[in-house]
C-alpha positions in Angstrom: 0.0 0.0 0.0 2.0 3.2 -1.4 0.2 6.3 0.3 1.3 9.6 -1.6 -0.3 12.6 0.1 1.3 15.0 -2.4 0.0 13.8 -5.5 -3.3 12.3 -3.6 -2.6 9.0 -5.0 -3.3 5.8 -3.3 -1.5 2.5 -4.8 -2.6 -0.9 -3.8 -0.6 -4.0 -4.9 -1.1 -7.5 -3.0 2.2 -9.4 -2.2 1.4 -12.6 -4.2 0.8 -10.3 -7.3 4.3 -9.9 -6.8 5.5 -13.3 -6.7 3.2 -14.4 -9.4 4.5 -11.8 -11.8 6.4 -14.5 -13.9 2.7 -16.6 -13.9 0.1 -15.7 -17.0 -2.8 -14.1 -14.5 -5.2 -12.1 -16.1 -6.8 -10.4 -12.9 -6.4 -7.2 -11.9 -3.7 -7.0 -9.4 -2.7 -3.8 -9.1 -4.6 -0.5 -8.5 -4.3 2.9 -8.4 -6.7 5.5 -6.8 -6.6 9.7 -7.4 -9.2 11.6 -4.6 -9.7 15.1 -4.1 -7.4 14.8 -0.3 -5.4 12.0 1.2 -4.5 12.3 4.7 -1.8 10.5 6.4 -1.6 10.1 10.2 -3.3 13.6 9.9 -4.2 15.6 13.2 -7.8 15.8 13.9 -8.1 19.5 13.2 -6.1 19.1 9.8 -9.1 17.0 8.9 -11.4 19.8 9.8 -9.6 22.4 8.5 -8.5 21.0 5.4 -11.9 19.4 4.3 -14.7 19.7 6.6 -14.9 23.5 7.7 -16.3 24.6 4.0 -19.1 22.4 4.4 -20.4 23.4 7.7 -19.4 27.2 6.6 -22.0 26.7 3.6 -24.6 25.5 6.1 -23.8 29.0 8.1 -24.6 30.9 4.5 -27.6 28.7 3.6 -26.6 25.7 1.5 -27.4 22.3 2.9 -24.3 19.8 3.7 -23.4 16.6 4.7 -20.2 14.5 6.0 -20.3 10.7 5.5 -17.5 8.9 7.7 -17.5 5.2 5.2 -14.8 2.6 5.2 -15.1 -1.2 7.3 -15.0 -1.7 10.9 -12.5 -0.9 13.0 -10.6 1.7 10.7 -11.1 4.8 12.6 -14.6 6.0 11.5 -16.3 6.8 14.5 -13.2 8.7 15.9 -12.9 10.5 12.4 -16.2 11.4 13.1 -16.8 12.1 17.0 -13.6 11.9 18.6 -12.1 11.0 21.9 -14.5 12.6 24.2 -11.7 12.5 26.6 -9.3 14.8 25.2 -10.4 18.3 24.2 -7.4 18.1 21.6 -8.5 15.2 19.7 -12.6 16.0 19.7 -13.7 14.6 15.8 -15.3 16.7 13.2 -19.3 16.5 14.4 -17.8 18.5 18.0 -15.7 21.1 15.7 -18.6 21.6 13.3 -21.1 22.4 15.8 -18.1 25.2 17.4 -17.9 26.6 14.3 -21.4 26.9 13.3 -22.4 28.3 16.7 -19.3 30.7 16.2 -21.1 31.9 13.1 -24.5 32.1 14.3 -23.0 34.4 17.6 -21.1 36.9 15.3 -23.8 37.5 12.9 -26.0 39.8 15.5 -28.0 41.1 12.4 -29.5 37.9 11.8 -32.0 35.5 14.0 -31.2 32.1 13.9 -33.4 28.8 15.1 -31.0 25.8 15.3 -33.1 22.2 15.8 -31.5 18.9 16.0 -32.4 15.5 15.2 -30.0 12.3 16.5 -31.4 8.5 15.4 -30.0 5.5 14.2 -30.7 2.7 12.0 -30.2 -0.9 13.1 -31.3 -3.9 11.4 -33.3 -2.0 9.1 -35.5 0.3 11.9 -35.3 3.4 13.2 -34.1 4.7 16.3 -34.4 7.9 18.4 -31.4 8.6 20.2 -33.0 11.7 22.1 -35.7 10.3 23.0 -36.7 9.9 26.4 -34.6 6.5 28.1 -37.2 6.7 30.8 -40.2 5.3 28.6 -38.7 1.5 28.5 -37.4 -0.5 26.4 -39.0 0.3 23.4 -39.1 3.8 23.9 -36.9 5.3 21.0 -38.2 2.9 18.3 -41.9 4.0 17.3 -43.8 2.6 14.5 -45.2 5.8 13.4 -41.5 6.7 11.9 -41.7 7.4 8.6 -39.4 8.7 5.5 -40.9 11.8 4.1 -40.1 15.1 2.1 -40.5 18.8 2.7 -40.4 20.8 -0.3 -38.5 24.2 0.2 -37.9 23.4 3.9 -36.2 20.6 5.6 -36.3 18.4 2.4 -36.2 14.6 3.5 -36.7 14.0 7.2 -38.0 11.6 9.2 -41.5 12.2 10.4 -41.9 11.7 14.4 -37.8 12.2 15.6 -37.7 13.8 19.0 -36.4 17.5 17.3 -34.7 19.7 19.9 -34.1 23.6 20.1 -30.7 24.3 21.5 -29.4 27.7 21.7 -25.5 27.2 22.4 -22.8 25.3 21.8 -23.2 22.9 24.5 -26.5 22.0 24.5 -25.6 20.7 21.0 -22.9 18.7 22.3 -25.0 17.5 25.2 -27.5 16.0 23.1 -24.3 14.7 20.7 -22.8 13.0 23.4 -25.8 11.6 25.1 -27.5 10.1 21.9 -23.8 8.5 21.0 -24.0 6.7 24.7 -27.1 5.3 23.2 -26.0 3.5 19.9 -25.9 0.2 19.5 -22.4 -1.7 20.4 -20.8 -5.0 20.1 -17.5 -6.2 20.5 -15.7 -8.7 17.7 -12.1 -9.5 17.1 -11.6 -6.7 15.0 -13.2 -4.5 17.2 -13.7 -4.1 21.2 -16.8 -1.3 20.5 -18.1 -1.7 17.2 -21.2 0.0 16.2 -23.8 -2.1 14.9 -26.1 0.4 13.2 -25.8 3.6 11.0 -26.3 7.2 12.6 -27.3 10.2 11.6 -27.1 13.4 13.6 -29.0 16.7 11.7 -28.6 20.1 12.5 -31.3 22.0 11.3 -31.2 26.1 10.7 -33.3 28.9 10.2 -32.3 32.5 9.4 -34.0 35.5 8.8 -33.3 39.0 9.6 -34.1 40.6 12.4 -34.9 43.8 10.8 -38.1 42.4 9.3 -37.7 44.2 6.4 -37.6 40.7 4.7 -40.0 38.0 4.8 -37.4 35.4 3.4 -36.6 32.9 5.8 -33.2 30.8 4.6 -33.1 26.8 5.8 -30.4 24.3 5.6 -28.9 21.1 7.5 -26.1 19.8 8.2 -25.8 15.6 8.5 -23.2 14.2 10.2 -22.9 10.3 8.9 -21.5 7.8 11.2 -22.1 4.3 9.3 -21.6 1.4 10.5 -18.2 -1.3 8.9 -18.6 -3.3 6.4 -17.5 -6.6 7.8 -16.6 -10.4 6.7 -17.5 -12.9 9.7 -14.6 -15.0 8.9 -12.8 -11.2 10.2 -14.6 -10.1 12.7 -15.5 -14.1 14.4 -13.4 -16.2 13.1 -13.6 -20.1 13.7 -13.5 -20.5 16.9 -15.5 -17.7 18.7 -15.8 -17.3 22.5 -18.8 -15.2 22.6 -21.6 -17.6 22.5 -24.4 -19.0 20.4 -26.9 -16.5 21.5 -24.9 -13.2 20.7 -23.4 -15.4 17.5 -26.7 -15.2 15.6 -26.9 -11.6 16.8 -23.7 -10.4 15.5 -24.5 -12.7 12.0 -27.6 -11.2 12.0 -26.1 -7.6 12.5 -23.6 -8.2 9.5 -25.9 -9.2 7.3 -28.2 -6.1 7.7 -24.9 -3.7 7.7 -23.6 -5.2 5.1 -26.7 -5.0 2.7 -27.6 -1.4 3.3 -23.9 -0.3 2.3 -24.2 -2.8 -0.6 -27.2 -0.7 -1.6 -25.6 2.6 -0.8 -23.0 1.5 -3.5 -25.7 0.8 -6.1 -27.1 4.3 -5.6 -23.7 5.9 -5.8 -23.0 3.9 -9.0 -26.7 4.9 -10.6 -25.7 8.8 -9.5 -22.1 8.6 -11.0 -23.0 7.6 -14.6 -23.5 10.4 -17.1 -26.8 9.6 -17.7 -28.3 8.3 -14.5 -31.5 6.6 -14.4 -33.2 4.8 -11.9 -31.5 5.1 -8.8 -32.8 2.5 -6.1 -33.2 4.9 -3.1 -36.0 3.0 -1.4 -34.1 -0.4 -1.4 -33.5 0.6 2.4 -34.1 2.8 4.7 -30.3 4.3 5.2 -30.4 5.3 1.1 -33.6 6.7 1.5 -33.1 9.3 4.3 -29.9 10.2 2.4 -31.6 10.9 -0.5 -30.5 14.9 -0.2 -27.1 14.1 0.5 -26.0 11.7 -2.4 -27.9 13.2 -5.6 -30.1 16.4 -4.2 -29.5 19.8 -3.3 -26.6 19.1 -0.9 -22.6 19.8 -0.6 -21.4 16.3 0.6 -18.0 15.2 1.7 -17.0 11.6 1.8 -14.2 10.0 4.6 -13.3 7.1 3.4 -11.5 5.5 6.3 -8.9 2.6 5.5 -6.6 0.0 7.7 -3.6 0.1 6.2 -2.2 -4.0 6.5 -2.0 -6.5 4.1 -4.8 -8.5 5.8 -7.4 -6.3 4.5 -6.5 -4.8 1.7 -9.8 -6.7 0.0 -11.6 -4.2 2.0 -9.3 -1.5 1.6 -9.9 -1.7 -2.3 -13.7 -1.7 -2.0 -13.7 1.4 0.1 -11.3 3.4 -2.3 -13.3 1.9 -5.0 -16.8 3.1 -3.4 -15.0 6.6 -2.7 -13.7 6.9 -6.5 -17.0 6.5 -7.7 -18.4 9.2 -5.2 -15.9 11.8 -6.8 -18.3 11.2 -10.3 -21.6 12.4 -8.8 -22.0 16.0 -8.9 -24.4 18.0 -7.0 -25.8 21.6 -7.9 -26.1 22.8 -4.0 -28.1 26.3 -3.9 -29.6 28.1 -0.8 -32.7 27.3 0.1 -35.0 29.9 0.4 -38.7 30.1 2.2 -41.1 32.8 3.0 -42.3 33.6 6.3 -46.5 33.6 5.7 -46.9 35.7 9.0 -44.3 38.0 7.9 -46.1 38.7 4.7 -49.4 38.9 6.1 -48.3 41.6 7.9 -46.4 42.9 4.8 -49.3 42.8 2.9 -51.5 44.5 5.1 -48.9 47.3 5.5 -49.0 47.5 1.6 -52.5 47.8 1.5 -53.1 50.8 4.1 -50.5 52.7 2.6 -52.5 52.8 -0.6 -55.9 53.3 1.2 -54.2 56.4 2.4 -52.6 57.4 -0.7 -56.3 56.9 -2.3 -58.1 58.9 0.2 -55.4 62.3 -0.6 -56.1 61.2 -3.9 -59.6 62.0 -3.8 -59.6 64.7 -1.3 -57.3 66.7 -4.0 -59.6 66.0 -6.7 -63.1 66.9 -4.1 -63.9 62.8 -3.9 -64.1 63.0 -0.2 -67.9 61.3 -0.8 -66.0 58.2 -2.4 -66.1 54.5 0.1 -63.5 52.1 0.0 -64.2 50.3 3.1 -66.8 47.4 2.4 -70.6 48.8 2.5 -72.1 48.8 6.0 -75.8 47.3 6.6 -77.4 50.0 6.2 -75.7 51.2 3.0 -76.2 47.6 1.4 -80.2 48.1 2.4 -80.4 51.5 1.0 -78.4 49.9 -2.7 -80.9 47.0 -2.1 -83.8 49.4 -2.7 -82.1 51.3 -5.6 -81.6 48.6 -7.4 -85.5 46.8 -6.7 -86.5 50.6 -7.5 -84.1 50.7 -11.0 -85.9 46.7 -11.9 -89.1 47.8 -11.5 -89.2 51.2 -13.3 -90.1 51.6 -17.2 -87.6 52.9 -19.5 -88.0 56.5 -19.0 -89.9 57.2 -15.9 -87.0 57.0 -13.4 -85.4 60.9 -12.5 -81.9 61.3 -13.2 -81.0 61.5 -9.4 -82.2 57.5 -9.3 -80.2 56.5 -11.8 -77.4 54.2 -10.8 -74.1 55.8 -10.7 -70.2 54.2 -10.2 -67.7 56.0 -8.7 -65.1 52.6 -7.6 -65.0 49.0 -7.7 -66.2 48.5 -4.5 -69.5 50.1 -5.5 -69.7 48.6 -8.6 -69.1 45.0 -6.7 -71.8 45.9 -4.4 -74.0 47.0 -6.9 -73.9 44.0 -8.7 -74.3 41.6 -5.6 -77.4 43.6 -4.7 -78.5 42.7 -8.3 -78.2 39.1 -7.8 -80.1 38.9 -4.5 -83.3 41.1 -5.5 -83.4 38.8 -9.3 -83.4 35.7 -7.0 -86.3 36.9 -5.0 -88.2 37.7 -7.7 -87.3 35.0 -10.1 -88.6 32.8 -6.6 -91.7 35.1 -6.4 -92.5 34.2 -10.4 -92.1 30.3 -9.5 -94.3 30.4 -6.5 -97.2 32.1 -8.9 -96.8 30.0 -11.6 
C-alpha cells in the first residue's frame, strides 16, 4: 500500500501479485486511486480544516451539507467522526462543526437564527431515536409511526416523528451529541472491542432571517453528520472459533448481514448517480439510502471520509472502500440556498401595503373633491339603502326614473356591491314568479 499525500494517489498491490509476476494471471492486481485529499496520520483539526470547515461554513450561509465517515470496521470512522471525548485536543469533526457553526451564528447579531436537532440510528433496518426519552422503557426510542418523508423548500427529507430539539448554544448541542452516542448500538468482535452495529445520523437543522423584518425570506439548511456502521466479513470479525456464544453469535450474523446490505445498496445508488446519464437510482431499497436521499444526488454539498486499515490482511476491503469513494468523486451536486417565505411576515407585509395605498387613495380624492368616495366594504345600512335602488331601478319603465335615481359608479367597490345587490333582488323575484306559476 504506497500512500502519496502530495499527488493524492493511493497505490494498492497485494504481495502474491508480486511473486506471481512470472505466472500468466489475467486479474487485476494492481490498483491505483486519485481523490480530491489523502491524509496520512493527519491531526484531527487538519481534517477539519482542510476538508470539513467549508461544508459546515455553507450550512452558516444557507446551502445544505453533509459529512459521511465510510470505510469497514475498526478503521477509525467513529473517531474520524466524533472523537475522543476525553481529550479536548482530539474531539472529531461532528464536535468542531457544531463550534464553528455556533461561532457563526453568535457573530452574525444582524440575523435571527433557530438551530433544531435530530439524532437517530438505524439498526437492522428500523429506526431509532437517540433523544428520545430513556425513561419510557425498552422500546421507547423505536416507534412505528417513523416514517421517510419530504418537505419541499424546507427541511427536504426528514423523518417524520424524531424527537427535534431547540438548542441555543454550543453545548447543549454537544450535550445532546454526546448523550444520543452513549445510546447507539455496540458490540465487540475481534476486530473491534466497540463496534457500532447500526448507522447514525445526527442533523442540524437552521433557520435564518433578519431581524430587521424588512424581509419576509426565511433561509433553511442542514447539516448531517454520517457515522455508518463497517462493512464486515465474519470470517474477520468471528473467526472459527469464537468465544462469545451461540446467542450473541446469531446476533452479530444477523447484525452483519443487515450492515452489510444497506452499504451494498448505498454503493448501487452511488454507482446509478455517478453515470452520465443516471437513471433509476434505487433509493427505497432501504431505509439508510432513503433518508440520504438529499445528501448523495439532491441539493446538498457532501464530503465523503473514506477511512482505510492500512495492513496486508485487509487490503480486500481497503480496495472496496477506495473503489466506493472513487466513484463518489463522479456524482456531482448543484447545492443552492434554500429559500422560504415567512407567511406571517407577509401577512403583515401585505396588510402594510394595503393601508398605505388606502391612504394614498383617500389624498387622492380629497385633492380631486372625492371625499364622498367609500373604499371600506358597504355597511348594513348602506347595502339596504343599494338594495332598494336597485329593486326601484328593476321595476321602473324605461324613461320614468329621475336622473337622481339613476345608478351611478364612482369605484370598484360600488360597482361590486352593486352587482351583488342585483343578484339577490333577481333571486327573490325570479322565486316570487315560481311560486305564482
Amino acid at each position: 500500500l504506497r500512500v502519496d499525500t502530495d499527488a493524492n494517489t493511493i497505490a494498492v498491490t497485494p504481495a502474491s501479485a508480486q511473486e506471481e509476476d512470472s505466472v500468466l494471471n489475467n486479474k487485476q492486481n494492481n490498483f491505483k486511486f486519485a481523490f480530491h485529499h489523502v491524509l496520512h496520520n493527519a491531526s484531527q483539526e487538519t481534517v477539519y480544516d482542510s476538508l470539513a470547515r467549508d461544508v459546515v461554513q455553507g450550512v452558516a450561509n444557507g446551502i445544505n451539507g453533509t459529512v459521511i465517515s465510510y470505510g469497514q470496521t475498526g478503521s477509525g470512522k467513529t473517531f474520524t467522526m466524533i472523537g475522543d471525548t476525553q481529550n479536548y485536543q482530539h474531539r472529531g469533526i461532528a464536535p468542531r462543526a457544531l463550534s464553528h457553526l455556533f461561532s457563526e451564528v453568535n457573530y452574525r447579531v444582524e440575523m435571527q437564527f433557530d438551530v433544531f436537532v435530530t439524532y437517530m440510528e438505524i439498526y437492522n433496518e428500523r429506526i431509532f431515536d437517540l433523544l428520545a426519552d430513556l425513561s419510557a422503557g425498552a422500546e421507547g426510542g423505536q416507534r412505528s409511526e417513523y416514517t421517510i418523508a419530504e418537505e419541499r423548500g424546507g427541511k427536504g427529507i426528514h423523518v417524520r416523528g424524531l424527537t427535534e430539539v431547540k438548542v441555543a448554544s454550543e453545548q447543549d448541542a454537544l450535550n445532546l451529541l454526546f448523550s444520543g452516542e452513549l445510546g447507539r448500538t455496540t458490540a465487540q468482535h475481534k476486530l473491534n472491542k466497540r463496534s457500532n452495529r447500526s448507522h447514525s445520523i445526527f442533523t442540524v437543522y437552521v433557520r435564518q432571517q433578519s431581524r430587521s423584518g424588512v424581509s419576509e425570506k426565511v433561509v433553511s439548511s442542514k447539516l448531517c453528520l454520517v457515522d455508518l456502521a463497517g462493512s464486515e466479513r465474519l470470517k474477520k470479525t468471528m473467526g472459527d472459533e469464537d468465544a462469545l456464544g451461540g446467542a450473541i453469535d446469531d446476533t452479530l450474523k444477523k447484525e452483519s448481514m443487515y450492515i452489510n446490505q444497506s452499504l451494498t445498496y448505498l454503493e448501487q445508488c452511488v454507482v446509478a448517480l455517478s453515470k452520465r446519464t443516471p437513471g433509476h437510482v434505487p433509493y427505497r431499497q432501504t431505509k439508510l439510502t432513503n433518508v440520504l436521499k438529499d445528501s448523495l444526488g439532491g441539493n446538498c454539498n457532501t464530503l465523503l471520509f473514506a477511512c482505510i486499515w492500512g495492513e496486508a490482511a485487509h487490503l480486500e476491503e481497503t480496495v472496496s472502500t477506495l473503489r466506493l469513494a472513487s466513484r463518489m468523486m463522479r456524482v456531482q451536486n448543484q447545492a443552492v440556498a434554500v429559500e422560504v417565505t415567512d407567511p406571517v411576515k407577509l401577512m403583515r407585509k401585505q396588510d402594510q401595503q394595503i393601508k398605505e395605498l388606502k391612504q394614498e387613495l383617500l389624498m387622492h380624492d380629497a385633492l380631486s373633491d372625492r371625499t364622498e368616495v367609500i373604499y371600506d366594504p358597504f355597511t348594513p345600512e348602506q347595502k339596504q339603502d343599494l338594495r332598494a335602488k336597485v329593486d326601484k331601478f328593476l321595476r321602473s319603465e324605461d324613461g320614468s326614473l329621475e336622473e337622481e335615481d339613476l345608478l351611478e359608479f364612482r369605484t370598484v367597490r360600488q360597482m361590486r356591491e352593486t352587482c351583488k345587490a342585483f343578484k339577490e333582488v333577481f333571486k327573490e323575484h325570479a322565486a316570487r314568479t315560481e311560486r305564482l306559476m
